[in-house]
C-alpha angles and dihedrals in degrees: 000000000000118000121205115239117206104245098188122080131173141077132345118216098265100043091057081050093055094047102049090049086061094051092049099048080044090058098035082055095057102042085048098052092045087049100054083044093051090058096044082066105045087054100039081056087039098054090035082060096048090047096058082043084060091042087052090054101052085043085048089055098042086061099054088048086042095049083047094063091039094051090041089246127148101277098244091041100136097024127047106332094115133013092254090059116102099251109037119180107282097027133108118236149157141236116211106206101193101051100010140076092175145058124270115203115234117234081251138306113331088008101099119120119265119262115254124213121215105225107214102045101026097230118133128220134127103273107152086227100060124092111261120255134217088241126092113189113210112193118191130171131207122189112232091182141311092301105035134048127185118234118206119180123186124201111196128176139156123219097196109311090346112101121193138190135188111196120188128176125196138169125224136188146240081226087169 
């Protein structure tokens, strides 16, 4: 008596099914996952950049204080002494580091110009000839009293819908 042996071996339908739906919740999964790392880090880079761009901007301020003392100028010359200086208290304005040893008031509140970034070096400012950058640097002032004004920067920038924002706030001295 012969007995037929089943030669054929491999898969049913469903079982390849069944197979290939793994694999693809496996991948998806991955590609998920490398995907959610990849804009942790674009933000964590992002928000580290706009940290140090607040930092600029205290350090920005503290010179022109600094100059004042130097020069024998009031403290807050430049900057907030009187309502027809650039960055009265209560305005928004900017301090270009590159060509600039003053304040420049901004046309209100968000509407400061960008930030641009010199390629080759890294640095920002707001030359004309540098590549604009994703980072807009808001600078305001509010007296404390006759010796002490608070100092609030605000780094905003967007990443296609997402809008960010850093905001940093800092006293300095007439330590004259």
């Amino acid at each position: 008596m012969f007995t037929k042996i089943n030669t054929q071996k491999g898969f049913t339908i469903i079982e390849s099914l069944v197979a290939i739906t793994i694999l693809v919740f496996a991948i998806t999964g991955a590609a998920s996952a490398i995907q959610s790392g990849i804009s942790s880090y674009i933000f964590s880079k992002d928000q580290t950049i706009a940290f140090y761009l607040a930092q600029g901007g205290f350090e920005q301020i503290r010179n022109i204080r600094d100059e004042n003392s130097l020069t024998g100028e009031d403290w807050l010359t430049g900057l907030a002494s009187v309502s027809g200086d650039p960055c009265y208290f209560g305005q928004s304005c900017i301090v270009d580091p590159i060509n600039s040893n003053q304040a420049t008031r901004c046309d209100g509140p968000g509407e400061c110009p960008v930030l641009r970034q010199e390629s080759g070096t890294g640095f920002f400012g707001y030359d004309g000839s540098w590549d604009p950058s994703i980072f807009t640097r808001e600078i305001s002032l509010a007296s404390i009293n006759d010796h002490e004004v608070a100092i609030t920067v605000t780094v905003s920038w967007s990443k296609g819908i997402v809008s960010r924002e850093f905001k940093a706030r800092e006293n300095i001295l007439n330590w004259q």
